[in-house]
N, C-alpha and C positions, 0 to 999 in steps of 0.2 A: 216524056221521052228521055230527059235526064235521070231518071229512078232507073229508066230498062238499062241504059247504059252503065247507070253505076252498077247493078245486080249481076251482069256480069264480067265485071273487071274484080279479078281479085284483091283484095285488101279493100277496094272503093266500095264493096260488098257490102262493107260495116252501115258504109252511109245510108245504102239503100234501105240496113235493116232497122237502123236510127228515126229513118222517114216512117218505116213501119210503124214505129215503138211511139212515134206522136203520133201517130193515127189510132195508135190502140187506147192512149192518153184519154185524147180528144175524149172516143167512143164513152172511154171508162168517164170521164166529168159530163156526162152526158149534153155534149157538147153540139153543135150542127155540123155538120160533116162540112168541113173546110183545110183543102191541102195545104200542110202546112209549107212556107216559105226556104228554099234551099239556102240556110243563111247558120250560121254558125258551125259551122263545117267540124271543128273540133267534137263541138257537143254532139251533133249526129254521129260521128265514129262512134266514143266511147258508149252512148245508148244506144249506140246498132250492135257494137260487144256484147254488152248483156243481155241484149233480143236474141242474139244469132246464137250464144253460149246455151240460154235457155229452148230456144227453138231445138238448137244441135240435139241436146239431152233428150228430148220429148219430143222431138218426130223423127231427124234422119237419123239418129240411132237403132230406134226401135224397126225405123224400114229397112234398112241395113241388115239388120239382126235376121230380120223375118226373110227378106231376100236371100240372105246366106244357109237360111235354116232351110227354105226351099229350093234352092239351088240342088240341094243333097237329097230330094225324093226324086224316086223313080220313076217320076214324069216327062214325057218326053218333050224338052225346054220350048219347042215349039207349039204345043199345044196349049189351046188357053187354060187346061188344070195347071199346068204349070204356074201360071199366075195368078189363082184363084187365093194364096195361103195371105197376096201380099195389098188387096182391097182392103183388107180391113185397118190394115196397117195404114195404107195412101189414107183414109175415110177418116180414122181417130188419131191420125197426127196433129191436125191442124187443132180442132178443139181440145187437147191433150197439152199441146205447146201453149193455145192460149190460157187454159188456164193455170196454168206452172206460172207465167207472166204476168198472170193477175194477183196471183198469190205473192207473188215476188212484189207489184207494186203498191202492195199493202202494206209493208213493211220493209221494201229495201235490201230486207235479207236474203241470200239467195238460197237456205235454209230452208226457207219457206216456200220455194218451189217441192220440197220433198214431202212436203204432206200430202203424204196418197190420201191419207181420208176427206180431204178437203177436196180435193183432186175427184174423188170420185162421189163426191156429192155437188160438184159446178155438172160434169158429165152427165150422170142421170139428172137430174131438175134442168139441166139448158138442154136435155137431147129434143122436145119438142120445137126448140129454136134455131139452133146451129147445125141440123144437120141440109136445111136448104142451101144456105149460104157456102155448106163445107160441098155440097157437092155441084153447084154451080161454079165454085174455084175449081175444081179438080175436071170438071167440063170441062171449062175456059181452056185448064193449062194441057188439055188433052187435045184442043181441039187448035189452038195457034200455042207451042210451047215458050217464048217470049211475053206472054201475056201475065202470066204470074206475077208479076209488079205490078199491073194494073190492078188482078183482081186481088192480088195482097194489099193494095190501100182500102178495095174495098172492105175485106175480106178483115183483117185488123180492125180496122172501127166498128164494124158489124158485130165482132166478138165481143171487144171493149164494151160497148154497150149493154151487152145479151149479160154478159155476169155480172158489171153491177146492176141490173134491173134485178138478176137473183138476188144479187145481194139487199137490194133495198126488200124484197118482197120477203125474204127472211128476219128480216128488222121489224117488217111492220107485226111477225104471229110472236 
């Protein structure tokens, strides 16, 4: 209940994406899925910065972009074509953001979220995985819109894990 509250209070937002950012931790040490402790308050900010900067880049940019760009066809804003340009955008935000994050916690650097080619090799080789999990989030948060902290804990560790098992399974050819 304290994750839904911090998500949205602004500035407290960090925290919640800080909670996020150990859960995706966790996932990636392929760890047992165990919430982590609301306890360092400092440290959950500045790693909910780097989550929400990278999240920012590689989801609600590109929704943004694709909403604006569909705003401007000759669709009538009421009809469901109208919102048909920006599914795909909702669909590959979520594994798009996580793996910019994963790439980031590889090395730290935030450089390393820009490898598209990396980028598009977690995307295709995890698409038999993450596309359950991305569209049972995007159920949840269509179906109670508050809910998205919950299923962003799950939702986070789920991914964490899904790309380092690529990555291990890359290691081993």
């Amino acid at each position: 209940m304290l994750g839904v509250l911090f998500s949205i209070i602004p500035m407290a937002n960090f925290v919640a994406f800080g909670y996020f950012y150990r859960l995706f931790l966790q996932g990636k040490r392929q760890e047992e899925i165990s919430l982590p402790e609301w306890s360092d308050w400092k440290e959950l900010f500045f790693d909910g910065l780097k989550c929400f900067l990278v999240v920012s880049l590689f989801a609600f940019i590109p929704i943004a972009v694709i909403s604006a760009l569909a705003s401007i066809l000759p669709w009538d804003s009421e009809s469901y074509l109208s919102h048909l340009p920006r599914y795909p955008a909702y669909f590959f935000a979520g594994p798009l953001s996580c793996s910019a994050l994963y790439l980031y916690t590889l090395t730290g650097d935030f450089k390393s979220c820009f490898n598209f080619q990396a980028i598009g090799v977690l995307l295709k080789k995890g698409a038999k995985v993450y596309w359950v999990p991305t569209l049972a989030l995007l159920g949840l948060v269509l179906m109670i819109p508050f809910a998205y902290f919950i299923g962003g804990v799950v939702y986070f560790y789920l991914m964490g894990q899904t790309l380092k098992s690529l990555e291990r399974k890359a290691d081993r050819r």
